[in-house]
Residue frames relative to the residue before (quaternion, step in Angstrom):
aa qw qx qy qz dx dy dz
X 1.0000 0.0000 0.0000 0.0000 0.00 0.00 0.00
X 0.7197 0.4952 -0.3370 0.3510 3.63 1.02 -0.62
X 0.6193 0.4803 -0.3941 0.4801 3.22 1.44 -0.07
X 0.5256 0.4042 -0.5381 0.5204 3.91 0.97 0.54
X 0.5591 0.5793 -0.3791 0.4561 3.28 0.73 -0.16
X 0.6167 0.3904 -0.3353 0.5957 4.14 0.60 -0.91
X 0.6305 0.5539 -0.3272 0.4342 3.99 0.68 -1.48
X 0.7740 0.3765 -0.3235 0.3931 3.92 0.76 -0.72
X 0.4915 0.5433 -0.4179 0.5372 3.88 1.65 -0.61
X 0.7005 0.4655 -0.3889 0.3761 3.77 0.17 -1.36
X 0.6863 0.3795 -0.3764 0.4932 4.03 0.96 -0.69
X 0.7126 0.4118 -0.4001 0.4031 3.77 0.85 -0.07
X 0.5220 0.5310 -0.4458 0.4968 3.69 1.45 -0.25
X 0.4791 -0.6397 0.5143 0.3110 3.30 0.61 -0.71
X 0.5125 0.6983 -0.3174 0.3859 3.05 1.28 0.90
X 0.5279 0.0756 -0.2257 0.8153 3.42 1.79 0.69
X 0.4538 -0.6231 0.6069 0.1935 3.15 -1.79 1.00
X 0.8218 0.1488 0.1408 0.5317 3.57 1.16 -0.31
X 0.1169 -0.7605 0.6178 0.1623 3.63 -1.15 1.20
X 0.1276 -0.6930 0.6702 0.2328 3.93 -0.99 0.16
X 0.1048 -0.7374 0.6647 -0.0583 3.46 -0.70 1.50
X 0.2879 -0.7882 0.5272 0.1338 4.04 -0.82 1.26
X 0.6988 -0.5769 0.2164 0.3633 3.09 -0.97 0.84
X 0.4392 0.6753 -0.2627 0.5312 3.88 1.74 -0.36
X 0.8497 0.3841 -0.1244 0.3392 3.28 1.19 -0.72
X 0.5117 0.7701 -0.2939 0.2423 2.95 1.73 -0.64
X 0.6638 0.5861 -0.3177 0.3391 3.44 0.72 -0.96
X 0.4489 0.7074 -0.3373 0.4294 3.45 1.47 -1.21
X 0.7404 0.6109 -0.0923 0.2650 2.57 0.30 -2.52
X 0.7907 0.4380 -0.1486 0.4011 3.39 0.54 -1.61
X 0.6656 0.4319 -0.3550 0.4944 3.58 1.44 -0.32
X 0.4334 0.5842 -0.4105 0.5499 3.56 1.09 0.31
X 0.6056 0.6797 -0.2133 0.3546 3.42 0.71 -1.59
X 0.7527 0.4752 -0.1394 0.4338 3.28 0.32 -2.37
X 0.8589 0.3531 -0.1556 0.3367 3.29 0.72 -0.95
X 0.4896 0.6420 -0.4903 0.3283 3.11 1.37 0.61
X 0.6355 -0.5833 0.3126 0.3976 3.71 -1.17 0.53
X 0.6402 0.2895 -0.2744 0.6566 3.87 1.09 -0.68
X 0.0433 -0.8044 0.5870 -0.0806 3.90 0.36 1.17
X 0.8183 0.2601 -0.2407 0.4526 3.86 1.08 -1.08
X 0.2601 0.8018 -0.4512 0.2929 3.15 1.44 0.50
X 0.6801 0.4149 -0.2174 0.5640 3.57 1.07 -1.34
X 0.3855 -0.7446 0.5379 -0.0871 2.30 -1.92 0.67
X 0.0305 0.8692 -0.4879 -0.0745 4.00 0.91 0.76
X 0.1159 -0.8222 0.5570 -0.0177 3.23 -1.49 0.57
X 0.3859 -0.8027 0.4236 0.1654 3.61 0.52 1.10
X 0.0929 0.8350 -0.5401 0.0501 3.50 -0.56 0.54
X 0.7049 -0.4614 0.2367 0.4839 3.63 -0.50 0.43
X 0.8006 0.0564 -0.1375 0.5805 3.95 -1.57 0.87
X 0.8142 -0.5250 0.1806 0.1696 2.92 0.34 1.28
X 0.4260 0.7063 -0.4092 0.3901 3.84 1.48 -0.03
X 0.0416 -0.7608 0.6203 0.1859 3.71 -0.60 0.14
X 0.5048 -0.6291 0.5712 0.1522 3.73 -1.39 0.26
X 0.1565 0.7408 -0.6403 -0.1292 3.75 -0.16 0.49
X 0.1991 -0.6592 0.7021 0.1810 3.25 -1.72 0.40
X 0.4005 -0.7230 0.5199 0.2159 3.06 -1.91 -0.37
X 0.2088 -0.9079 0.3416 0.1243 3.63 -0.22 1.28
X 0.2992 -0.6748 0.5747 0.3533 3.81 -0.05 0.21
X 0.6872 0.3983 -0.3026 0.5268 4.05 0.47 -0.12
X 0.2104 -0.6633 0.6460 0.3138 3.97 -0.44 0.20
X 0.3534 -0.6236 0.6025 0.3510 3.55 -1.47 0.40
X 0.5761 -0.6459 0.3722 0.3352 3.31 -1.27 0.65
């Protein structure tokens, strides 16, 4: 879990442009996710077999 946890600072430092989380992972992932403090910051994006794309937003979504 601490390494979704380094994987979500490095996409808010600006130190990856982007996480790819597999479909095996997601659940993990997302409870790490939900509970971070800039939660609507990210950004998922579904892509085929199940991989999703997070980004980072400077605007939370609403």
């Amino acid at each position: 879990m601490e390494k979704y946890e380094n994987m979500l600072k490095q996409l808010q430092n600006g130190e990856r442009e982007s996480i790819e989380i597999q479909k095996e992972e997601f659940y993990e992932f997302r409870e790490i996710l939900v509970k971070h403090p800039l939660f609507k910051h990210f950004r998922g994006e579904a892509k085929q077999n199940g991989r999703i794309i997070y980004t980072y937003t400077e605007t939370p979504r609403s």
